[in-house]
Residue frames relative to the residue before (quaternion, step in Angstrom):
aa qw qx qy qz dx dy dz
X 1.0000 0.0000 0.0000 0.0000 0.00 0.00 0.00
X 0.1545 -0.6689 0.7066 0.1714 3.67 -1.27 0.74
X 0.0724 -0.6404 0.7588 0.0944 3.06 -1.60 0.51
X 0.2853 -0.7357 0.6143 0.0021 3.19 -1.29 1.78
X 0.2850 -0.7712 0.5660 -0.0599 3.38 -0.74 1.46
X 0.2422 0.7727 -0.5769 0.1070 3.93 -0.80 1.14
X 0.4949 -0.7309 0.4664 0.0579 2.72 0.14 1.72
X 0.3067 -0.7071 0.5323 0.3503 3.78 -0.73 0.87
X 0.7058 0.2963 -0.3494 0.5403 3.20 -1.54 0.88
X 0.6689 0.4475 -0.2865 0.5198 3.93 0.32 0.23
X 0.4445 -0.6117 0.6351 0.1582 3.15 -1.27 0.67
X 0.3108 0.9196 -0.1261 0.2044 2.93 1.19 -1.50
X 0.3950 0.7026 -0.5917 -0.0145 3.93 0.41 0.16
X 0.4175 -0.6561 0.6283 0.0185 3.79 -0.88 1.08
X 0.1698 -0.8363 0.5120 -0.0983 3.47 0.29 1.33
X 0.0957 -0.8333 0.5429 -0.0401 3.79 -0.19 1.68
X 0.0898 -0.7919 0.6020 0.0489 3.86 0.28 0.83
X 0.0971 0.7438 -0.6539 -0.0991 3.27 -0.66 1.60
X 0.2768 0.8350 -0.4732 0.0471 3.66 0.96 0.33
X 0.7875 0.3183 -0.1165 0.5147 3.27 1.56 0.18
X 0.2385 0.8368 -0.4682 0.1538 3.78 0.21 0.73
X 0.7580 -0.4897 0.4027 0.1533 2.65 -1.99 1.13
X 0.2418 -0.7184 0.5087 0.4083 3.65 -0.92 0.05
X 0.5333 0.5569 -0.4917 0.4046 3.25 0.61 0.59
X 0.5483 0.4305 -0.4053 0.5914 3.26 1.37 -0.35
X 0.6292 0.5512 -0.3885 0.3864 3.54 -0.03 -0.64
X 0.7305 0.3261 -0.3284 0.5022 3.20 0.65 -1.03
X 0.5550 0.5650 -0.4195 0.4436 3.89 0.63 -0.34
X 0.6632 0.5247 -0.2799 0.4543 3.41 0.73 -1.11
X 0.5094 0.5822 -0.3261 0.5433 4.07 1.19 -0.90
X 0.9078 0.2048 -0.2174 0.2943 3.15 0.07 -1.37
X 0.4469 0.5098 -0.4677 0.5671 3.73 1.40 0.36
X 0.7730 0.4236 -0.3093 0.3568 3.46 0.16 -0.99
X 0.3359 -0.7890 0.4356 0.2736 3.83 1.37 -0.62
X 0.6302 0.5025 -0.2720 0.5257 3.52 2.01 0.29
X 0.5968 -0.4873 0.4881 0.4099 3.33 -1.09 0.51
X 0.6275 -0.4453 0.4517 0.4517 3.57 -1.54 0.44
X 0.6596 0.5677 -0.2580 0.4196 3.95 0.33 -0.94
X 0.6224 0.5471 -0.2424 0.5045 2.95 0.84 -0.97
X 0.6173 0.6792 -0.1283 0.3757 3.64 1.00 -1.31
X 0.7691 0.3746 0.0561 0.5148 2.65 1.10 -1.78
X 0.6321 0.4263 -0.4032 0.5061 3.33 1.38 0.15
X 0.5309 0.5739 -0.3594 0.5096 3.58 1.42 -1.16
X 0.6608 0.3975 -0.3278 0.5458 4.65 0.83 -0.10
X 0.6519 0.4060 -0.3517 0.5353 3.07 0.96 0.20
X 0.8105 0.2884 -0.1749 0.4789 3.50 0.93 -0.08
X 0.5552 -0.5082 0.3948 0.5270 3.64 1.69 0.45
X 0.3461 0.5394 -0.6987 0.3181 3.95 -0.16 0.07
X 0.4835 -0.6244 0.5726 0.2202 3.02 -1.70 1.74
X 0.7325 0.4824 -0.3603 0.3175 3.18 0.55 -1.49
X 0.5599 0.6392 -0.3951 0.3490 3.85 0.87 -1.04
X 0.6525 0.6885 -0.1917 0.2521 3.14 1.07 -1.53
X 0.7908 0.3108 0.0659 0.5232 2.82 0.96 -2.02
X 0.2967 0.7258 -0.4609 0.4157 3.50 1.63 0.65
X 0.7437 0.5403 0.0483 0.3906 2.18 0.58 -2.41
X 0.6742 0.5647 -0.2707 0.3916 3.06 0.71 -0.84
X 0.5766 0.6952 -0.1030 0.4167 3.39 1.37 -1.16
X 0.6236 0.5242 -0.2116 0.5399 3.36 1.33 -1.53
X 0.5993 0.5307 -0.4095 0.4376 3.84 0.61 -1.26
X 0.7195 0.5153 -0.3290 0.3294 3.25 0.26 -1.61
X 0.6099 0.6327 -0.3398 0.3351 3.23 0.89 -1.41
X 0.5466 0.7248 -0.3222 0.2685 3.83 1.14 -0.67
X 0.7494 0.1538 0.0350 0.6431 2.90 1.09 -1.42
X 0.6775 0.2433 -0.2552 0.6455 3.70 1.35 0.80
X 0.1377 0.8980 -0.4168 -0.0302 3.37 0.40 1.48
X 0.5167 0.5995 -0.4008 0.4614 3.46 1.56 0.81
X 0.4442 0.7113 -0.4677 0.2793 3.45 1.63 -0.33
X 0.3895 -0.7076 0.5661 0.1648 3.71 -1.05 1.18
X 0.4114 -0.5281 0.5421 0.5078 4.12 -0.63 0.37
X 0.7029 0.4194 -0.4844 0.3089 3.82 0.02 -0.90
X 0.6937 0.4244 -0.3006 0.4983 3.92 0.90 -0.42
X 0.6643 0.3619 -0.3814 0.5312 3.39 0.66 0.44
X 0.3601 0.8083 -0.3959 0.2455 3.94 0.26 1.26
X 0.1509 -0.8502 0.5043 -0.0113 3.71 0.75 1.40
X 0.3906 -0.4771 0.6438 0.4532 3.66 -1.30 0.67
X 0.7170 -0.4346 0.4614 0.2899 3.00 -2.33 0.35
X 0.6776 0.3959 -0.3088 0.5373 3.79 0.58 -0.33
X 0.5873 0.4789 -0.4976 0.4220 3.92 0.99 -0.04
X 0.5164 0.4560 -0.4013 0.6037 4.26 1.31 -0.49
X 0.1677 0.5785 -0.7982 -0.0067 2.82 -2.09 0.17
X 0.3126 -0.7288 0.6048 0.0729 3.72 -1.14 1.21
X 0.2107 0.7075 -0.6693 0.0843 3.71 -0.85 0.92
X 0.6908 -0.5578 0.4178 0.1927 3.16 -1.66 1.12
X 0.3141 -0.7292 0.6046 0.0645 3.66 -0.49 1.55
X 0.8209 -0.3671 0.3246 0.2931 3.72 -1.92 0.26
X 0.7081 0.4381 -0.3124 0.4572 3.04 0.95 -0.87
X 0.6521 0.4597 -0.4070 0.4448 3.91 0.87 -1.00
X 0.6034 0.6395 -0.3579 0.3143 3.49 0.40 -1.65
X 0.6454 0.2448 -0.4128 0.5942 4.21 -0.02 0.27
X 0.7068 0.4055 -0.4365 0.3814 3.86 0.32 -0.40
X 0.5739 0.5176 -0.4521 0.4454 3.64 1.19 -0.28
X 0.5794 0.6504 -0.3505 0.3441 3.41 0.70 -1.80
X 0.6807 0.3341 -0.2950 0.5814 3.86 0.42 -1.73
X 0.6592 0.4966 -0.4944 0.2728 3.87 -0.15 -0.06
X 0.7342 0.4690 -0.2867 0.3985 2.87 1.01 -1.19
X 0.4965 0.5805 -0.4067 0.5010 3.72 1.45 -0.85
X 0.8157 0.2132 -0.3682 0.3920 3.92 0.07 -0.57
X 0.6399 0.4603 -0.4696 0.3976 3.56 1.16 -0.03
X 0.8250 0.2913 -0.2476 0.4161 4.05 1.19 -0.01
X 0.0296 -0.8969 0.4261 -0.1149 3.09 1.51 0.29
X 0.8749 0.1040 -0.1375 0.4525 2.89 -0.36 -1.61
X 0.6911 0.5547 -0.3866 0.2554 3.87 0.73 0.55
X 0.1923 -0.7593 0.5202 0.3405 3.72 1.07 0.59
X 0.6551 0.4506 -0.5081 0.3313 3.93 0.19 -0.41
X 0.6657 0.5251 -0.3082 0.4315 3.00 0.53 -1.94
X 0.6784 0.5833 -0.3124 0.3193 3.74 0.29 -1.36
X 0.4437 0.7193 -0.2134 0.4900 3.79 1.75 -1.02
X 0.7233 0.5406 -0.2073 0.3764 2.97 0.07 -2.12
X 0.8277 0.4116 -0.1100 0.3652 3.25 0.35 -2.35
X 0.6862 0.5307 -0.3149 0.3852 3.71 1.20 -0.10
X 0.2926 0.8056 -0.1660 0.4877 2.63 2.27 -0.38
X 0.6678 0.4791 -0.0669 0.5656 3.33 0.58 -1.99
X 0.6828 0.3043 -0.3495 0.5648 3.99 0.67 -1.43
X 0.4479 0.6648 -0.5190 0.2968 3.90 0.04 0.26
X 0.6960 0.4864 -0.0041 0.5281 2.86 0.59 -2.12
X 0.6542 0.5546 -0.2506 0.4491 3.52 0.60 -0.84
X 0.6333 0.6769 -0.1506 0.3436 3.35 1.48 -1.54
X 0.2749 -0.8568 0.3633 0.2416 3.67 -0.66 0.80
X 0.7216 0.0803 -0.1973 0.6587 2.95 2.28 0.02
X 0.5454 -0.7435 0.3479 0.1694 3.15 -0.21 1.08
X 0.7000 0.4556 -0.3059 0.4570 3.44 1.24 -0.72
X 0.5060 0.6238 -0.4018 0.4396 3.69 1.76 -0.80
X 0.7591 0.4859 -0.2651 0.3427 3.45 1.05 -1.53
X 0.4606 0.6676 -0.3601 0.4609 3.79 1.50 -0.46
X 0.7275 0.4181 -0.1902 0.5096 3.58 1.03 -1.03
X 0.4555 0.6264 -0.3790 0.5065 3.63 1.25 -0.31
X 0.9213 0.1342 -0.1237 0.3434 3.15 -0.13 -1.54
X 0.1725 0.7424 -0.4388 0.4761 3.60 2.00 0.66
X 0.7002 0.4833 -0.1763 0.4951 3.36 0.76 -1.85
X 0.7986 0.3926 -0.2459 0.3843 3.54 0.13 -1.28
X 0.4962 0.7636 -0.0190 0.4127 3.23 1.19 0.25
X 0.6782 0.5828 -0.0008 0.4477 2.55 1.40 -1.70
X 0.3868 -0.6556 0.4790 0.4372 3.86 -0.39 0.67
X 0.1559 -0.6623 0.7041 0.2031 3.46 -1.19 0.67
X 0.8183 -0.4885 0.2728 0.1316 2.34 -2.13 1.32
X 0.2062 -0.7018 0.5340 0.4241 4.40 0.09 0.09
X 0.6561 -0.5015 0.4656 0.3181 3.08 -1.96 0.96
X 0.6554 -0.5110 0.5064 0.2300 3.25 -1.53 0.97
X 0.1397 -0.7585 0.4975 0.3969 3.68 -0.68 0.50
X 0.8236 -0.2701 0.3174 0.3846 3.17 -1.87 0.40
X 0.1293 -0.7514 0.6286 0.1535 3.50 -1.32 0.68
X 0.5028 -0.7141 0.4326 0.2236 3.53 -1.13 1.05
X 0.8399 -0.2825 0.1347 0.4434 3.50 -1.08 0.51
X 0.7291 0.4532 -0.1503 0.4902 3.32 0.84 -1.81
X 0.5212 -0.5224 0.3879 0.5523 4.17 1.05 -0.02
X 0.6113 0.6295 -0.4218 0.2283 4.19 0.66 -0.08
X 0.4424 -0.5987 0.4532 0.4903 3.51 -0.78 0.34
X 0.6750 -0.4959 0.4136 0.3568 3.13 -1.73 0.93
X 0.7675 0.4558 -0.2119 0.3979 4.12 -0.60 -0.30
X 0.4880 0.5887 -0.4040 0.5021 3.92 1.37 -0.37
């Protein structure tokens, strides 16, 4: 997950990459937030302030390791959560097996993973992949190491 920071007054977007975290951060991030890591990580997926600005807090803390959570406190419209490299294929293959069989619906929702997307070209290659004919299972090999039918 990225979390895009604009600071009122600022053009500025300040780009927090939590798509990857420490367990020490994690565990910091639990015990400010008062939620389980999952929990966390569902509440950024769904806009939770508190998840947000938890999370948000820890990044900073990287390259600001005196930064207090109470001094790190954006209005709600200064955050904004979009889907980093690492989620983007795990949405894409969801959404293929949850819309498959609907070429609209399937449109619509890749749509949404665009917009949602923190780079747009990573997410083009996601849903390229998810997409993609897969390969048919090998057939079964017989006792001796041959395929079965030979």
């Amino acid at each position: 997950m990225i979390i895009e920071y604009t600071p009122e007054g600022s053009e500025t977007v300040e780009v927090l990459d939590a798509g990857r975290m420490r367990a020490s951060e994690v565990q910091a991030i639990e015990r400010a937030a008062d939620m389980k890591w999952a929990a966390v990580v569902e509440g950024l997926e769904s806009g939770d302030v508190t998840a947000i600005r938890v999370v948000g807090w820890a990044v900073k803390k990287r390259t600001e390791p005196t930064l207090r959570l109470s001094d790190f406190d954006p209005y709600d419209d200064e955050v904004r959560v979009r889907l980093g490299a690492r989620e983007l294929p795990v949405y894409a293959t969801e959404l293929v097996r949850r819309y498959g069989d609907n070429p609209e619906d399937l449109a619509a929702a890749f749509d949404e993973l665009r917009e949602a997307a923190f780079d747009r070209e990573v997410c083009e290659v996601a849903i390229k992949e998810a997409t993609a004919p897969k390969a048919p299972a090998p057939a079964p090999a017989t006792t001796d190491g041959s395929p079965t039918g030979s």
